[in-house]
Backbone as a printed PyTorch tensor [residue, N CA C, xyz], in Angstrom:
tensor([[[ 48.3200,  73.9400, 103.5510],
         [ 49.7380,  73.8090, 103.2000],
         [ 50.0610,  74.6170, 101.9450]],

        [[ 49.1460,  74.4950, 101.1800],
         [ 49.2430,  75.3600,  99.7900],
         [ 49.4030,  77.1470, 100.1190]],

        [[ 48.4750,  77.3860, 100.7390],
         [ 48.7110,  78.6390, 100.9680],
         [ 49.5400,  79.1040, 101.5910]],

        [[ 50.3710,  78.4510, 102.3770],
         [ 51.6530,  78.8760, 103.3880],
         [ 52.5270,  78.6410, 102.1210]],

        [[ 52.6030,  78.0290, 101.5400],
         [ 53.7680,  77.6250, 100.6980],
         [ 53.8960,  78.7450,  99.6420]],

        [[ 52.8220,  79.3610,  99.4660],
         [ 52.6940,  80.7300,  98.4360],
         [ 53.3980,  81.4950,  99.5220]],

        [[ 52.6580,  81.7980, 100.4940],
         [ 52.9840,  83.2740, 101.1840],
         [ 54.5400,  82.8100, 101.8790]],

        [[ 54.9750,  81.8820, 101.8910],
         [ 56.6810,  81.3660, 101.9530],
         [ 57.5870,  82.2250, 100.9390]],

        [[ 56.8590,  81.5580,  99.6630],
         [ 57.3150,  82.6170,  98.8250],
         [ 57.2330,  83.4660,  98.2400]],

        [[ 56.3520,  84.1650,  98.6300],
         [ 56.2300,  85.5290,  98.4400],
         [ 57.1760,  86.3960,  99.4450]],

        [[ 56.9270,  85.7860, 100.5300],
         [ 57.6310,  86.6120, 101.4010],
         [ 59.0790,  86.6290, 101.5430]],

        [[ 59.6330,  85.8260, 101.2970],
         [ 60.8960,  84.9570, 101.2630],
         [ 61.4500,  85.9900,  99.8550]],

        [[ 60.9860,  86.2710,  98.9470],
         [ 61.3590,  86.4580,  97.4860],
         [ 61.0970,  88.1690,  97.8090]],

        [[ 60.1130,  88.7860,  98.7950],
         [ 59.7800,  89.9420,  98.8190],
         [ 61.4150,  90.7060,  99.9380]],

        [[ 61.6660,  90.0550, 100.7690],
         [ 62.7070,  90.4750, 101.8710],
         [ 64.0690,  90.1440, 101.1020]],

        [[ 64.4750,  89.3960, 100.0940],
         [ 65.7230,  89.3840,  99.8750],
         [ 65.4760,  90.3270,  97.8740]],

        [[ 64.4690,  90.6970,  97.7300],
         [ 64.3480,  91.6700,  96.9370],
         [ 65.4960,  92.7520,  96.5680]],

        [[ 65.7750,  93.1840,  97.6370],
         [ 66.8970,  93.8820,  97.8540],
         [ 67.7910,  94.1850,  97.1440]],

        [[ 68.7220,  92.9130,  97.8220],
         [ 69.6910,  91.8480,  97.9120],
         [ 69.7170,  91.6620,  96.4260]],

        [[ 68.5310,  90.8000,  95.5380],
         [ 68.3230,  90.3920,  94.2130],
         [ 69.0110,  91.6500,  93.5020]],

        [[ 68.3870,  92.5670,  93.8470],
         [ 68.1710,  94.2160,  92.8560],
         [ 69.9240,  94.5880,  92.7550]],

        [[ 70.6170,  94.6910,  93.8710],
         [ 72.2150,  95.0490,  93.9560],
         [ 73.2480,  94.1350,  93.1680]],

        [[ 73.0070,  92.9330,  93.7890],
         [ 73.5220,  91.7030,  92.7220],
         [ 73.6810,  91.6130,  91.2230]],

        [[ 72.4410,  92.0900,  91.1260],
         [ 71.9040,  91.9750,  89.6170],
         [ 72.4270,  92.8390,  88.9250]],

        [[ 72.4080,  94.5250,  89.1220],
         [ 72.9530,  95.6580,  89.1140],
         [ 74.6740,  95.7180,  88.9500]],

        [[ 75.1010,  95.3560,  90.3360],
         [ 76.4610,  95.1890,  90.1930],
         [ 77.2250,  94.1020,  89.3840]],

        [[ 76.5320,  93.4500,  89.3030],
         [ 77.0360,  91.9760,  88.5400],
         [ 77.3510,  92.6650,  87.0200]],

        [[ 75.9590,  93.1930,  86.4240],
         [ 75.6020,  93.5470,  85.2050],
         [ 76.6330,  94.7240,  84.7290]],

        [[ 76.8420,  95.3770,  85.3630],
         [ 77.7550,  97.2520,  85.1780],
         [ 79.1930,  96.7120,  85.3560]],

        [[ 79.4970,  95.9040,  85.7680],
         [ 80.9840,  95.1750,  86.5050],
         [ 81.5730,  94.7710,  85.0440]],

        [[ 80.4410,  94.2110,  84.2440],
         [ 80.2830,  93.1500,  83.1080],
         [ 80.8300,  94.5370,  81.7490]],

        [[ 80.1940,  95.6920,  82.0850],
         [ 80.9180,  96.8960,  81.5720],
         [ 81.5570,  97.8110,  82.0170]],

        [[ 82.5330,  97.0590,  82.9100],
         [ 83.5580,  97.8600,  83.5500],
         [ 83.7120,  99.1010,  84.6210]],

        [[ 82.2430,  98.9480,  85.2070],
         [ 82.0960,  99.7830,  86.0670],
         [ 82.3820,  99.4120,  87.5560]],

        [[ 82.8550,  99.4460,  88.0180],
         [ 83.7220,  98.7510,  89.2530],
         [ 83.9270,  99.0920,  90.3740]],

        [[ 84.5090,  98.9850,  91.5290],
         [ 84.7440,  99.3960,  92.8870],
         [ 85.4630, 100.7780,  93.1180]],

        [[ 86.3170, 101.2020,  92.2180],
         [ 86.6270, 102.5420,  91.8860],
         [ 85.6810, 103.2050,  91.5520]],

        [[ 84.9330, 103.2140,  90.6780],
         [ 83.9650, 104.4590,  90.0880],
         [ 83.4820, 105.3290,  91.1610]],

        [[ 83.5520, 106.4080,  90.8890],
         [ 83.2130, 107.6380,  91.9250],
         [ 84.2610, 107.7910,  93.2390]],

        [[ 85.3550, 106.6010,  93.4490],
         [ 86.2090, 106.9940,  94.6580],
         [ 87.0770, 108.2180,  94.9110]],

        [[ 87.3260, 108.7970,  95.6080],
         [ 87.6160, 110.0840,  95.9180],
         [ 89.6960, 109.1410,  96.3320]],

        [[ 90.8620, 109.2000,  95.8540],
         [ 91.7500, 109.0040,  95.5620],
         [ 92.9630, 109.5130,  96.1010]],

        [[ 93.2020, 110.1720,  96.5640],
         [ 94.6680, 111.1030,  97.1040],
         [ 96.0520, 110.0160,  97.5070]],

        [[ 96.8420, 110.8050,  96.6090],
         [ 98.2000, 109.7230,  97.0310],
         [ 99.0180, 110.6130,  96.9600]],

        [[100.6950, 110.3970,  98.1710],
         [101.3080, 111.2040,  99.0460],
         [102.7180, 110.7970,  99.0510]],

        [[103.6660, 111.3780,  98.4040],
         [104.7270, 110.8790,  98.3950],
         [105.5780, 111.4350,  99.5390]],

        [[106.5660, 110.4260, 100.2940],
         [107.1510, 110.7740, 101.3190],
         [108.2410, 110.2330, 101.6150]],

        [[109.0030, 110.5680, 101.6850],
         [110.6580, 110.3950, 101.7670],
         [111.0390, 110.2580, 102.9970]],

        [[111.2980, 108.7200, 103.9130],
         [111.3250, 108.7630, 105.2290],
         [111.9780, 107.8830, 105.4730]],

        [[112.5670, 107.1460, 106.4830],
         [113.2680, 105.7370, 106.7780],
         [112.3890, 105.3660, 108.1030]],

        [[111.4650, 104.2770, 107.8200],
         [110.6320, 103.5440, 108.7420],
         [110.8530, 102.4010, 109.4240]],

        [[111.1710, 101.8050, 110.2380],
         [111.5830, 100.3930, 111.0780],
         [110.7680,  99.9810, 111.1370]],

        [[111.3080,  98.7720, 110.7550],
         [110.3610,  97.6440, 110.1850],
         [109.5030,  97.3830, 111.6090]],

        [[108.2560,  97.1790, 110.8700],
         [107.1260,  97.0960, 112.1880],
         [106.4180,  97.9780, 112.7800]],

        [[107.3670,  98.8870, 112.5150],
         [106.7240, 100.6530, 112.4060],
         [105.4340, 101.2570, 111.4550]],

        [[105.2490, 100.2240, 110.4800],
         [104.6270, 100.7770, 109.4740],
         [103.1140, 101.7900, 109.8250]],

        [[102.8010, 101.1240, 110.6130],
         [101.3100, 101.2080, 111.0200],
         [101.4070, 102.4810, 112.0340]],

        [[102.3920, 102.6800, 112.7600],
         [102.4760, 104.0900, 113.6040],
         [102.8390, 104.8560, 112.6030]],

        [[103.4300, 104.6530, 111.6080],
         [103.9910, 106.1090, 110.4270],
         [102.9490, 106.2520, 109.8490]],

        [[102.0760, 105.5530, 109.7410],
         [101.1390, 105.7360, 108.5740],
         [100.1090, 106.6600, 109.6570]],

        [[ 99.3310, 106.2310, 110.4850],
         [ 98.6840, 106.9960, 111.5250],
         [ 99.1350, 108.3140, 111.9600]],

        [[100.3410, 108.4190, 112.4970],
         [100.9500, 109.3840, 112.3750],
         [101.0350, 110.3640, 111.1430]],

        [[101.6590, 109.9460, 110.0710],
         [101.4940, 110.9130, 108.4310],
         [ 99.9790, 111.4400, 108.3740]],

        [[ 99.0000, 110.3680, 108.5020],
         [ 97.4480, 111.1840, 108.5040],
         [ 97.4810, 112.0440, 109.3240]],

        [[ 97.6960, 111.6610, 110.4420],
         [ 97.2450, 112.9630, 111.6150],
         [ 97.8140, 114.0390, 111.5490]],

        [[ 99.1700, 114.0280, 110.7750],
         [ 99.9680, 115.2850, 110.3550],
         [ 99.4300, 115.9700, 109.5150]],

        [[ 98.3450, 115.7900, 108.6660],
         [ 98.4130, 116.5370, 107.2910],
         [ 96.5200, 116.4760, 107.7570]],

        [[ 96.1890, 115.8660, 108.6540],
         [ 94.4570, 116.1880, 108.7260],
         [ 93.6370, 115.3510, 108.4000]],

        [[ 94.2680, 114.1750, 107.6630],
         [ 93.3970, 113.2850, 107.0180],
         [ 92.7460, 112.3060, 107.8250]],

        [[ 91.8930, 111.7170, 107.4240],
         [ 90.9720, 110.5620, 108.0310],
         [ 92.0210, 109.2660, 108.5580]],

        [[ 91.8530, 108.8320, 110.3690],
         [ 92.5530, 107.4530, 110.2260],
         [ 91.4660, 106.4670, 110.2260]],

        [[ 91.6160, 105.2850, 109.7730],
         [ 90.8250, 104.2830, 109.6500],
         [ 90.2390, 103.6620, 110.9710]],

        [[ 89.2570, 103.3080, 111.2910],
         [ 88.8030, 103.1060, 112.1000],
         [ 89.6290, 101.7020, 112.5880]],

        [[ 89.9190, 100.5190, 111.3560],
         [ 90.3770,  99.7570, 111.7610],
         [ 91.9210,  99.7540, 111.5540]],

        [[ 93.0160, 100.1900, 112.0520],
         [ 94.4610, 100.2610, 111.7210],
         [ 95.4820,  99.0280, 111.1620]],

        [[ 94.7670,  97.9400, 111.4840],
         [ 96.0490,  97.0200, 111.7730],
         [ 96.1350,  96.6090, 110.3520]],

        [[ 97.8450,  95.7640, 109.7580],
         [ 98.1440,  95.9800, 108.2380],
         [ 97.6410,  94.7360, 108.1800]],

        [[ 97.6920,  94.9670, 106.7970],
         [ 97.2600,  93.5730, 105.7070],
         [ 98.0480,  93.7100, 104.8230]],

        [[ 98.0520,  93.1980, 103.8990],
         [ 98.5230,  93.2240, 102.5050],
         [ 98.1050,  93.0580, 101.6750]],

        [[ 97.8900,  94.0070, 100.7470],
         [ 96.5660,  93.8520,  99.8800],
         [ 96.8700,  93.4000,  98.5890]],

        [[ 96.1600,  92.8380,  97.1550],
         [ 96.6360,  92.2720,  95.9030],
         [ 97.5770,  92.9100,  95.5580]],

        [[ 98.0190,  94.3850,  95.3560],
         [ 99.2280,  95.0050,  94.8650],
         [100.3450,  94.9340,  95.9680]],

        [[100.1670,  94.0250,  96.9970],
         [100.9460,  93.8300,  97.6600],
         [101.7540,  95.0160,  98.6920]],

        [[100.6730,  96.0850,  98.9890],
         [101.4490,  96.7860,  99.6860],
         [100.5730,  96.8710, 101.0960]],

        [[101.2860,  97.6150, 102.2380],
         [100.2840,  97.6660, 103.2870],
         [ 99.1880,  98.2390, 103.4260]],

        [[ 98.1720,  97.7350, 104.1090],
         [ 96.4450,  98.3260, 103.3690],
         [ 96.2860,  98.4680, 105.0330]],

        [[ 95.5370,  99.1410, 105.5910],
         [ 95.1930,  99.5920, 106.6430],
         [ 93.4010,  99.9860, 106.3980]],

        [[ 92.2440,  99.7160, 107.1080],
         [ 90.9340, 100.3040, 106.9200],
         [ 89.9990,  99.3690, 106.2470]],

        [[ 88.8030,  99.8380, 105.7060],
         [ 88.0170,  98.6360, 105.3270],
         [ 87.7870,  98.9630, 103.9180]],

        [[ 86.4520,  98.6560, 103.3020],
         [ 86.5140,  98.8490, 101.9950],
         [ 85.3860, 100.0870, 101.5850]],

        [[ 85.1750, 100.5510, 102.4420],
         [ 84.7090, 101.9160, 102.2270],
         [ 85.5810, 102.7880, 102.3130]],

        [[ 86.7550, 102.7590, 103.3240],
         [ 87.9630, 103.5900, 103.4070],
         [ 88.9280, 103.0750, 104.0240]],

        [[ 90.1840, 103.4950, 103.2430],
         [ 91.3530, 102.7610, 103.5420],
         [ 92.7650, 103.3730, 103.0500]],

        [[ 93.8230, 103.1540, 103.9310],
         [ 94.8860, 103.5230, 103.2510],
         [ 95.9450, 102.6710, 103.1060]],

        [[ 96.7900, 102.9540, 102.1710],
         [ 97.9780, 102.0300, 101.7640],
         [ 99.0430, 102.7820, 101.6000]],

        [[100.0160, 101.5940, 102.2920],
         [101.8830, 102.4650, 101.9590],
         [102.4550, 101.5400, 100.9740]],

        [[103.1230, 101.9500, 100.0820],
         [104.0160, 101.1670,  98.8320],
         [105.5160, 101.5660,  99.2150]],

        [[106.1800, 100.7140,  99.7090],
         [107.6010, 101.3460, 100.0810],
         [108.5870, 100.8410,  98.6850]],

        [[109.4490, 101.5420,  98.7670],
         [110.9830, 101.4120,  97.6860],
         [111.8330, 101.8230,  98.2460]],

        [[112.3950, 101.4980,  98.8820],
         [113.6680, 102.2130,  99.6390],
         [113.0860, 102.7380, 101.3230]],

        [[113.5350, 104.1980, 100.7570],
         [112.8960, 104.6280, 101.4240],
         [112.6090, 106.5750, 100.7660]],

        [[111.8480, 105.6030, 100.0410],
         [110.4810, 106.1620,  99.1220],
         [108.9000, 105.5340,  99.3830]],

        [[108.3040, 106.1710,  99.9010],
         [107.1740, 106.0020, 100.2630],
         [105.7860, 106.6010,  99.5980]],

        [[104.6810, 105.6800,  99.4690],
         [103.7710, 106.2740,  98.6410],
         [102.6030, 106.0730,  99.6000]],

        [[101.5230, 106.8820, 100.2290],
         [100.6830, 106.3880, 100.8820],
         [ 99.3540, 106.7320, 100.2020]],

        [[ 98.5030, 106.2800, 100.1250],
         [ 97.0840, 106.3900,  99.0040],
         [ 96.1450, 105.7930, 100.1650]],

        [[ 95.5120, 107.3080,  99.6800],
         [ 93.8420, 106.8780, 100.8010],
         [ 92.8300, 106.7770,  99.9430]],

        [[ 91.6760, 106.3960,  99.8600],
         [ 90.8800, 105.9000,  99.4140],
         [ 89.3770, 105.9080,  99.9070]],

        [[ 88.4360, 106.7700,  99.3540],
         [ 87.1810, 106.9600,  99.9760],
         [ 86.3030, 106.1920,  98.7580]],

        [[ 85.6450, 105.1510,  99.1030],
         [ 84.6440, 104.7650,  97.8230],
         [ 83.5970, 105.4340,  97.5980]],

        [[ 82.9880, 105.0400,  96.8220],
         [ 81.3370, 105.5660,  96.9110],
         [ 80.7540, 104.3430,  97.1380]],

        [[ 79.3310, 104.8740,  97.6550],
         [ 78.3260, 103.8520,  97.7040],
         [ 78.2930, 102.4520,  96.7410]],

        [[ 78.2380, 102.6170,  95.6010],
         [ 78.2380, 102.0020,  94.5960],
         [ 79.6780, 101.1630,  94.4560]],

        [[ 80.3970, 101.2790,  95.0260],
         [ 82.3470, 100.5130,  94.9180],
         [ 81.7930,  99.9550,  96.2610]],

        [[ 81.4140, 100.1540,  97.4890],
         [ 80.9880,  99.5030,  98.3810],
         [ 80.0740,  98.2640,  97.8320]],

        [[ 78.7150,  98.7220,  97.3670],
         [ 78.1590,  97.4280,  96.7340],
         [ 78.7900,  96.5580,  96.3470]],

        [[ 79.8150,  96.7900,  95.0670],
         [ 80.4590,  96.0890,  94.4610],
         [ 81.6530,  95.4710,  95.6300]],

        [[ 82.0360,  95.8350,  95.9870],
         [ 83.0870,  94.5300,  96.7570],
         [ 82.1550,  94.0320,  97.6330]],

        [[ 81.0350,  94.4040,  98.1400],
         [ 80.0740,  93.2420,  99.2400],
         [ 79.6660,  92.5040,  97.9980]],

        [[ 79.4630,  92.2170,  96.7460],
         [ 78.6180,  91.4310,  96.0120],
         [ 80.5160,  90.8060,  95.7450]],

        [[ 81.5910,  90.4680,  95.8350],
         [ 82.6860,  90.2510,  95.4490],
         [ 82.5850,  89.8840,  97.0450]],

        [[ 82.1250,  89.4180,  98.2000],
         [ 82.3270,  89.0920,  99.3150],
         [ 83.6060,  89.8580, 100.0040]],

        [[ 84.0920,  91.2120,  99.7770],
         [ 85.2450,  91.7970,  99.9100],
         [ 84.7550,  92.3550, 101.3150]],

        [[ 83.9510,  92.3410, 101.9570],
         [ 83.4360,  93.1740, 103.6660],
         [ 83.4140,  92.5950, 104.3790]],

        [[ 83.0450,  92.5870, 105.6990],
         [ 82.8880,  91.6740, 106.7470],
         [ 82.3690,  90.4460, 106.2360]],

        [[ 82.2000,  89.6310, 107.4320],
         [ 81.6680,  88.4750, 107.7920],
         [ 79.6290,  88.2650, 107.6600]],

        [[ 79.5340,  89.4400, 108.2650],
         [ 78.0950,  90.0730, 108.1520],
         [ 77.1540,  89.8620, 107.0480]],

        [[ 77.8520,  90.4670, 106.1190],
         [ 77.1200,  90.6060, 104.7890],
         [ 76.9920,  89.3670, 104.5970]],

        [[ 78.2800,  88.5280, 104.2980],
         [ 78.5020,  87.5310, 103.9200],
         [ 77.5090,  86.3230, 104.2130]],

        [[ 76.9120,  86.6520, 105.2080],
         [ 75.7710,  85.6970, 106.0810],
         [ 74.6040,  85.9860, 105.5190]],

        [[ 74.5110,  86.6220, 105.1750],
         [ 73.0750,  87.3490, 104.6850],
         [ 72.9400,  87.0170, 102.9240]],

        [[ 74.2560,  86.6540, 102.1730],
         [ 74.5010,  86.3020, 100.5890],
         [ 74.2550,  85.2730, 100.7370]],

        [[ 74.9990,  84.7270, 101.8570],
         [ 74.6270,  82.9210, 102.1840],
         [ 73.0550,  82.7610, 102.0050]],

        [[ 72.4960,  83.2770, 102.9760],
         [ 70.8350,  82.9980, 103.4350],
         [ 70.2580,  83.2090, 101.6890]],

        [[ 70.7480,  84.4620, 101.1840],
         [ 69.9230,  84.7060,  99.7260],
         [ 70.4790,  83.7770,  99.1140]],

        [[ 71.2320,  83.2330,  98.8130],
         [ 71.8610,  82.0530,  97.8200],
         [ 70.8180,  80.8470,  98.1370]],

        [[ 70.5530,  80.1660,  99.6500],
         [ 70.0710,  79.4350,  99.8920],
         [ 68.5960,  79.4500,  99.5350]],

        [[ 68.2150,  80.7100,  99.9790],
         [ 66.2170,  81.1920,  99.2140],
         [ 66.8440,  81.1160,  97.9190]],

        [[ 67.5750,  81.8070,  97.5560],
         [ 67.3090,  81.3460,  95.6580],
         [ 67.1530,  80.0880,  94.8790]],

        [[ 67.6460,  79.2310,  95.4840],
         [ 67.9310,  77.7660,  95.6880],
         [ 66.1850,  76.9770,  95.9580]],

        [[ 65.8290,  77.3130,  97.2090],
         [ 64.6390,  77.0490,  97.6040],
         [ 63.3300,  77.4880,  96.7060]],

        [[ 63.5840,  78.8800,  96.1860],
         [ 62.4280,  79.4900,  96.0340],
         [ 62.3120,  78.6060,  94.4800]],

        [[ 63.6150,  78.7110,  93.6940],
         [ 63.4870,  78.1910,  92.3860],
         [ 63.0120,  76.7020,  92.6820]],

        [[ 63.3880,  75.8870,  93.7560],
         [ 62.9280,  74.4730,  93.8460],
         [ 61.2570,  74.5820,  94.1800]],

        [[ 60.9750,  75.0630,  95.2040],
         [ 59.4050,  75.3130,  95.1180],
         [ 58.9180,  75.9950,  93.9430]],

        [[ 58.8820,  76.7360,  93.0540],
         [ 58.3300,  76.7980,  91.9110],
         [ 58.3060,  76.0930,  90.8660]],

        [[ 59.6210,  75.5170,  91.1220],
         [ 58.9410,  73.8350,  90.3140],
         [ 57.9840,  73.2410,  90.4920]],

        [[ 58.0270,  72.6720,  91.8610],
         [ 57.5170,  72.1440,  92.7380],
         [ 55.5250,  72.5590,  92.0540]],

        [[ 55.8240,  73.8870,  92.8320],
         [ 54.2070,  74.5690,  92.0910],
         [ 53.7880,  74.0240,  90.9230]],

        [[ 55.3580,  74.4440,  89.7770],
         [ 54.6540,  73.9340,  88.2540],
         [ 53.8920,  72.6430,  88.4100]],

        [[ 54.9700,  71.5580,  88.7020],
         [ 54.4450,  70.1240,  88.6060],
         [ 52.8930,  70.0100,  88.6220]],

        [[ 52.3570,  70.9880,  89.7570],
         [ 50.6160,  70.6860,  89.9270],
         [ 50.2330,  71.4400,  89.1270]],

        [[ 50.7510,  72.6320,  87.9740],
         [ 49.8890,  72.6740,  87.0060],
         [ 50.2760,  72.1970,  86.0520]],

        [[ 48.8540,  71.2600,  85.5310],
         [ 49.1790,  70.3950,  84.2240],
         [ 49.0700,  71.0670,  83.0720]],

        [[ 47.8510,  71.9410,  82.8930],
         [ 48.4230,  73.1950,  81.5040],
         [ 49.7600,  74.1890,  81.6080]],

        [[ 50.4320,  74.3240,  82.7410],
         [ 51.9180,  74.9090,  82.5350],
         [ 53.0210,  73.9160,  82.3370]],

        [[ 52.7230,  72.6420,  82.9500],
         [ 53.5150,  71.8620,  83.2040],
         [ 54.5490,  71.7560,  81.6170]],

        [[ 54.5100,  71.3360,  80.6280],
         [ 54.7210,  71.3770,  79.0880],
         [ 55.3630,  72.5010,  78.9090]],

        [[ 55.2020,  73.4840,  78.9460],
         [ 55.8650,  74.7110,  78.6570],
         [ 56.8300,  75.2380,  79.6620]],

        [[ 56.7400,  74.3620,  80.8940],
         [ 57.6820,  75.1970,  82.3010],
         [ 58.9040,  73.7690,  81.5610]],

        [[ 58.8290,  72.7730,  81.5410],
         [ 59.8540,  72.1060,  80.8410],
         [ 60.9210,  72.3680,  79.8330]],

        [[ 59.5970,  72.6600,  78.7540],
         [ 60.3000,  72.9490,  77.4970],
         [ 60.9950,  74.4650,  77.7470]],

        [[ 60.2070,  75.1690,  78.1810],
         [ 61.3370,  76.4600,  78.8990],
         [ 62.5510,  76.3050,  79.4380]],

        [[ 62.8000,  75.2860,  80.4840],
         [ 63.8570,  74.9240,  81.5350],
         [ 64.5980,  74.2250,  80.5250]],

        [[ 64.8470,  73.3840,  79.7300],
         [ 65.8200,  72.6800,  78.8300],
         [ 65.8670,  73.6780,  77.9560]],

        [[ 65.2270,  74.4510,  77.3560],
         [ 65.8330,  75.3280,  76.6160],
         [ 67.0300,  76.3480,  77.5800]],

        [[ 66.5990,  77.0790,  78.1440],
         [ 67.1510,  77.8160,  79.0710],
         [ 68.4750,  77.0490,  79.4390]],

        [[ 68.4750,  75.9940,  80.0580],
         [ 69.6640,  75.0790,  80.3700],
         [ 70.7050,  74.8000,  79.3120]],

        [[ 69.9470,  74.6570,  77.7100],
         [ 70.8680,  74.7470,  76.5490],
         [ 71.3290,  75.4730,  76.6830]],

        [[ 71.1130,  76.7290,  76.8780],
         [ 71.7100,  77.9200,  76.3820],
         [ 72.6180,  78.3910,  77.3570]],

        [[ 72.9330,  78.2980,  78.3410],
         [ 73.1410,  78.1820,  79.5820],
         [ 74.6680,  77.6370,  78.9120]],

        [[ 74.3670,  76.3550,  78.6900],
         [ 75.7230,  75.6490,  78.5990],
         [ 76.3240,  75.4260,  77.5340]],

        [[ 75.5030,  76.0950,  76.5950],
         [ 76.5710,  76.2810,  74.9520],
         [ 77.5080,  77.6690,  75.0970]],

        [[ 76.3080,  78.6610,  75.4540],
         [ 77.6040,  79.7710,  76.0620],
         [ 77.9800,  79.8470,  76.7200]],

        [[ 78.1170,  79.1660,  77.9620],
         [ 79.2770,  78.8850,  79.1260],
         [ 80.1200,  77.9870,  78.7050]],

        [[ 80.3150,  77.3680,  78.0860],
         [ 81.4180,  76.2630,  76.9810],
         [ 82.2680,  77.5730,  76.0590]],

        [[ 81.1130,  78.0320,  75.0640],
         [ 82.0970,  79.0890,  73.9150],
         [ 82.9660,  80.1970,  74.9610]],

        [[ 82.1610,  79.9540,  75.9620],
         [ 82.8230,  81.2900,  76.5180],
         [ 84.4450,  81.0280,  77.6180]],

        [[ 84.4110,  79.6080,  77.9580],
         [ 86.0490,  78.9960,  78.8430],
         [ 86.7360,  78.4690,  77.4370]],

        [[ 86.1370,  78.5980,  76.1840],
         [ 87.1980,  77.3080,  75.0480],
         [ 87.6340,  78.6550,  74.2790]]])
């Protein structure tokens, strides 16, 4: 039982490795403002048109195909935080901002790295999302079995404690200074 319970976690901790490494990464650079934009390739298109309502999504398809540009694989609108129509996913996508009938359409190519960052922001499919689940749950597990481990050693046992309440202080004096 002992030895399955190692190679559990080893293996368990070796396959969502990954996963750990991007998280950690994006979490950390996010923390200095490096974000889902960085490196996106940007173009925005002003256009002077009168669109019927409901139309949006054929003008917009249409305007790309006029001028050459990429249509999104997935078309249908949303509405995105700035509140305008978003069409595509989060690797690429376009948006119309209407005023009248003043029109702004902005396409949007990320990079690799703005992709990471909205899958670690759960911003992509359903997919990923299953797979953050599963690593949330091993992180959960793996940290409970290494307790678990400590407990049977009695020369770590003392120091895996006094580690964990320290750690936990600190934990929650600067998560306090940091909401007050």
């Amino acid at each position: 039982m002992k030895k399955f319970c190692h190679n559990a976690h080893l293996y368990v901790s070796i396959f969502f490795l990954p996963l750990a490494l991007m998280y950690a990464l994006t979490g950390a650079l996010y923390i200095f403002d490096i974000k889902d934009d960085v490196g996106a390739k940007i173009e925005t298109y002003q256009v002077r048109a009168i669109i019927a309502e409901g139309k949006e999504a054929e003008f917009m398809i249409s305007f790309l195909q006029e001028k050459g540009l990429r249509v999104p694989n997935k078309t249908s609108l949303e509405k995105n935080k700035k509140g305008e129509l978003s069409m595509g996913s989060i690797a690429y996508n376009v948006s119309l901002n209407s005023k009248g009938n003043q029109h702004e359409i902005t396409t949007m190519q990320r990079s690799i790295w703005g992709n990471m960052v909205l899958l670690h922001k759960a911003k992509g499919e359903f997919y990923f999302n299953i797979l953050a689940i599963g690593f949330s749950l091993a992180m959960i597990g793996l940290y409970i079995s290494g307790i678990i481990m400590t407990v049977y050693l009695k020369n770590k046992r003392k120091n895996a404690i006094i580690t964990f309440i320290f750690g936990l202080t600190i934990s929650i004096i600067l998560g306090y200074l940091s909401v007050t």
